[in-house]
C-alpha positions in Angstrom: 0.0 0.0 0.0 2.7 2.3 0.5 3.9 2.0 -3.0 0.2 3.5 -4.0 0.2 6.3 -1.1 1.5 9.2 -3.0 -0.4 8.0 -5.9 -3.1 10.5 -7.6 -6.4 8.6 -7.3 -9.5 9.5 -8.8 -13.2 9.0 -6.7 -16.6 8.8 -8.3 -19.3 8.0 -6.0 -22.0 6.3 -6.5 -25.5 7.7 -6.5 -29.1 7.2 -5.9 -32.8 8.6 -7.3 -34.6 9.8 -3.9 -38.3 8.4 -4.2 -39.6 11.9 -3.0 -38.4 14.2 -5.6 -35.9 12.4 -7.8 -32.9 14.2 -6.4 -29.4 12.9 -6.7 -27.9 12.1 -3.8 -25.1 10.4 -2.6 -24.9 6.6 -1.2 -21.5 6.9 0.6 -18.9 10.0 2.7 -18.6 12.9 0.6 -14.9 12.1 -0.5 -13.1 14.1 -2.7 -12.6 13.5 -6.2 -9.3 14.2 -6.7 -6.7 13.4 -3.9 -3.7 10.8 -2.8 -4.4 7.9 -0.6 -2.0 9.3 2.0 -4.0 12.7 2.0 -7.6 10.6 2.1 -6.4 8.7 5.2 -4.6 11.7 6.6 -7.2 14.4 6.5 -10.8 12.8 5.3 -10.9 9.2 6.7 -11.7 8.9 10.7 -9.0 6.0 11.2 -8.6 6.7 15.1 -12.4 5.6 15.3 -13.0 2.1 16.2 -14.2 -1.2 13.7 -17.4 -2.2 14.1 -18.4 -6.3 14.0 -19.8 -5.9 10.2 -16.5 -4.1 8.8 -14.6 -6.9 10.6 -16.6 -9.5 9.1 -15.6 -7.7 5.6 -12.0 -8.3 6.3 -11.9 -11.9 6.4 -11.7 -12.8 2.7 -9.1 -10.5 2.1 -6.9 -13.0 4.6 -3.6 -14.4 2.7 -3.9 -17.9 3.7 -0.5 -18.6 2.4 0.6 -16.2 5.7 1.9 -18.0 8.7 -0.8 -16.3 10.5 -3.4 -16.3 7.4 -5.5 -18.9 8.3 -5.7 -17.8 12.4 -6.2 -14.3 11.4 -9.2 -14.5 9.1 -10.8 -17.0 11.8 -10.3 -14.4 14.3 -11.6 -11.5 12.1 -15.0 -14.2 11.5 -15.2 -14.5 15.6 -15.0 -10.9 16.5 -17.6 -10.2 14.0 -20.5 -13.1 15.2 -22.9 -12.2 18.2 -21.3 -15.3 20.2 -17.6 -13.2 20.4 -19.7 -9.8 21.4 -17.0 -10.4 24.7 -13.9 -10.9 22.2 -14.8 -7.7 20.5 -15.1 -5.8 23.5 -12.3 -6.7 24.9 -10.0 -6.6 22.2 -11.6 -3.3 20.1 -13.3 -1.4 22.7 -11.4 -2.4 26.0 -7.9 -2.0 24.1 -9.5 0.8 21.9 -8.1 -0.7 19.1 -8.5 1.6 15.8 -8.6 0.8 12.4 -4.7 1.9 12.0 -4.3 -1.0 15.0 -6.4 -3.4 13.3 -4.0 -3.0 9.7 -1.4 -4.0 11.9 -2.3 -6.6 13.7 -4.2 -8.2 10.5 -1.1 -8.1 7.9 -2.3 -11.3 6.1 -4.7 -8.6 4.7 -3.5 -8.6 1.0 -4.0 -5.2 -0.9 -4.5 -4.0 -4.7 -1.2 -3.9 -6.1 0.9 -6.1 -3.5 1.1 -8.9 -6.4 -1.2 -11.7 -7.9 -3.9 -12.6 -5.8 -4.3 -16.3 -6.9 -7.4 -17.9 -4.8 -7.4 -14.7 -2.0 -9.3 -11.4 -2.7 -7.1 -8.5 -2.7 -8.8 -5.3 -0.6 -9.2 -2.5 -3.3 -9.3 1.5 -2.4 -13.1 1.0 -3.5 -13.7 -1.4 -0.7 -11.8 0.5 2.0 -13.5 3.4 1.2 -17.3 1.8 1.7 -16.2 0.8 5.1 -13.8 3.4 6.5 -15.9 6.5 8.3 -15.2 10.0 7.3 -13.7 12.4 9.9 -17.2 14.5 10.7 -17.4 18.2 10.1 -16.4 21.0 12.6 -20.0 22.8 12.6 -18.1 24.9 14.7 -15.9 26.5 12.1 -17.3 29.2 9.8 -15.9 27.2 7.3 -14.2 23.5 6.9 -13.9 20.6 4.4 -13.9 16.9 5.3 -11.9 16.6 2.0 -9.0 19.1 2.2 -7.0 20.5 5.8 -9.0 23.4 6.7 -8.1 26.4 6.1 -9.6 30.0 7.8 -11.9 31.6 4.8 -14.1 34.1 7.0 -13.4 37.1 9.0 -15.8 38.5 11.0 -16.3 42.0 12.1 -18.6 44.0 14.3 -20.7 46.6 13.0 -24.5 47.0 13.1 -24.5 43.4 14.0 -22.5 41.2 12.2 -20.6 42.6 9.2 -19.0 39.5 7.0 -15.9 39.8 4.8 -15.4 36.5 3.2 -11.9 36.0 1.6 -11.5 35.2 -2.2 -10.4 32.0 -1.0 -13.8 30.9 0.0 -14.6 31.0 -4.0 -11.6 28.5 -4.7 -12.1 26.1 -1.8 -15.9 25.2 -3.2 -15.3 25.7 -7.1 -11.2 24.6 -7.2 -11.3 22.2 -4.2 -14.8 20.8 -4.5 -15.1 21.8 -0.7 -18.2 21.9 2.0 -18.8 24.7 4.0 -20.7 24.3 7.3 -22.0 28.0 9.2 -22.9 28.0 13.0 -23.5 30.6 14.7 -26.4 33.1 15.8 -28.7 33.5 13.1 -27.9 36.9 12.0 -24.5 36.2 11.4 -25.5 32.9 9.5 -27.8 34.5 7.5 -25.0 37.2 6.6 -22.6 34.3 6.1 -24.7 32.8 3.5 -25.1 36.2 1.7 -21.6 37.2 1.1 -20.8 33.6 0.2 -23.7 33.9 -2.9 -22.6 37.6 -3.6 -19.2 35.9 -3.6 -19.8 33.2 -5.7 -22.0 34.9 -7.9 -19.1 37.2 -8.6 -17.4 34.8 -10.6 -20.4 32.3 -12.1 -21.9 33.2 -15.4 -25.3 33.1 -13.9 -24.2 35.4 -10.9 -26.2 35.3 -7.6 -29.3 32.8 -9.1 -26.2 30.3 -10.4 -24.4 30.9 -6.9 -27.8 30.0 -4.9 -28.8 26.8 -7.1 -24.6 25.5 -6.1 -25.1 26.1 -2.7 -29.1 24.2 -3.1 -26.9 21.1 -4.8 -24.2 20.9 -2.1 -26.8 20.9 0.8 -28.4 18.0 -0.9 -25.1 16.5 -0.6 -24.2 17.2 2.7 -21.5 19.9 1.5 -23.1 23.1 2.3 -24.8 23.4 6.2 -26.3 26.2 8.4 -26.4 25.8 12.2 -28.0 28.8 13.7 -29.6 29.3 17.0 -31.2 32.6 18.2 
């Protein structure tokens, strides 16, 4: 896997008709589309969060048995998973607080894309380790953050008459450039003046201006990319 890390991967996720209004909307984490696997596990995939039973379960084909630990290993990955070893798991994962980054280690008869041929064993793809690894979850306490990119500060905030937003030119290139989510919390004055500089902002720069901006910002809520937490 490490041969692969500083690779350039491309993501396209898959999608669903909603049976209420026909909307797109995504099945899985809202990866990005562009990155390296070393940036996807370092900055957008929650791998100090503990396995659950199911995702252990998953593991168990991708056991080398050809591994002097191949065959125990894959029967151990089969027993934490069952309702019978609900006292193995907890002792080994949640006791031990084992994370995913622990369980990699501890399970290297897990054969990977790209380690060589396969022969009877399954190798674990990036496709498959994305549909079970969580995403890091959003700071709703940032004016603005991304699950697929480090965060970076796009909003300062000022008093005057209120709340008086000045929302950096970087905010345009983290959503349009970066394909990045924005999530607002705050009062609800300054949320609502959040929003409005971002589709002034936006708008600035799309060839439809401010109706272009607001019909973005509509399609990234529907994909959990664009949020408003606002209290009174």
């Amino acid at each position: 896997i490490q041969s692969i890390a500083d690779t350039l991967i491309r993501i396209q996720q898959r999608k669903q008709k909603s049976h209420s209004n026909f909307q797109e909307s995504s099945l899985n984490h809202p990866w990005p589309e562009r990155c390296t696997l070393r940036g996807l596990l370092t900055h957008c995939a929650d791998i100090q969060s503990l396995p659950e039973r199911e995702d252990l379960y998953s593991l168990n084909v991708y056991c080398n048995q050809n591994h002097p630990q191949g065959k125990d290993q894959r029967d151990k990955l089969i027993s934490l998973s069952e309702t019978s070893g609900a006292a193995l798991y907890g002792d080994y994962i949640i006791r031990e607080k084992r994370n995913w980054v622990d369980l990699f280690y501890d399970f290297d008869a897990v054969r990977w894309e790209g380690s060589g041929t396969s022969g009877d064993v399954a190798l674990m793809t990036i496709s498959h380790l994305l549909t079970i690894l969580p995403s890091i979850a959003p700071r709703h306490f940032s004016i603005a953050s991304s699950p697929s990119y480090m965060v970076r500060q796009t909003a300062a905030l000022e008093s005057k008459e209120g709340f008086d937003v000045e929302l950096c030119v970087a905010i345009v290139d983290h959503i349009l450039e970066r394909n990045g989510a924005v999530y607002i919390a705050g009062g609800s004055k300054m949320a609502r003046a959040v929003r409005e500089e971002i589709v002034e902002a936006l708008g600035s720069v799309l060839e439809g201006g401010e109706g272009d901006a607001k019909k973005l910002l509509n399609k990234l809520k529907r994909k959990g990319m664009f949020s408003i937490e606002a209290w009174s």
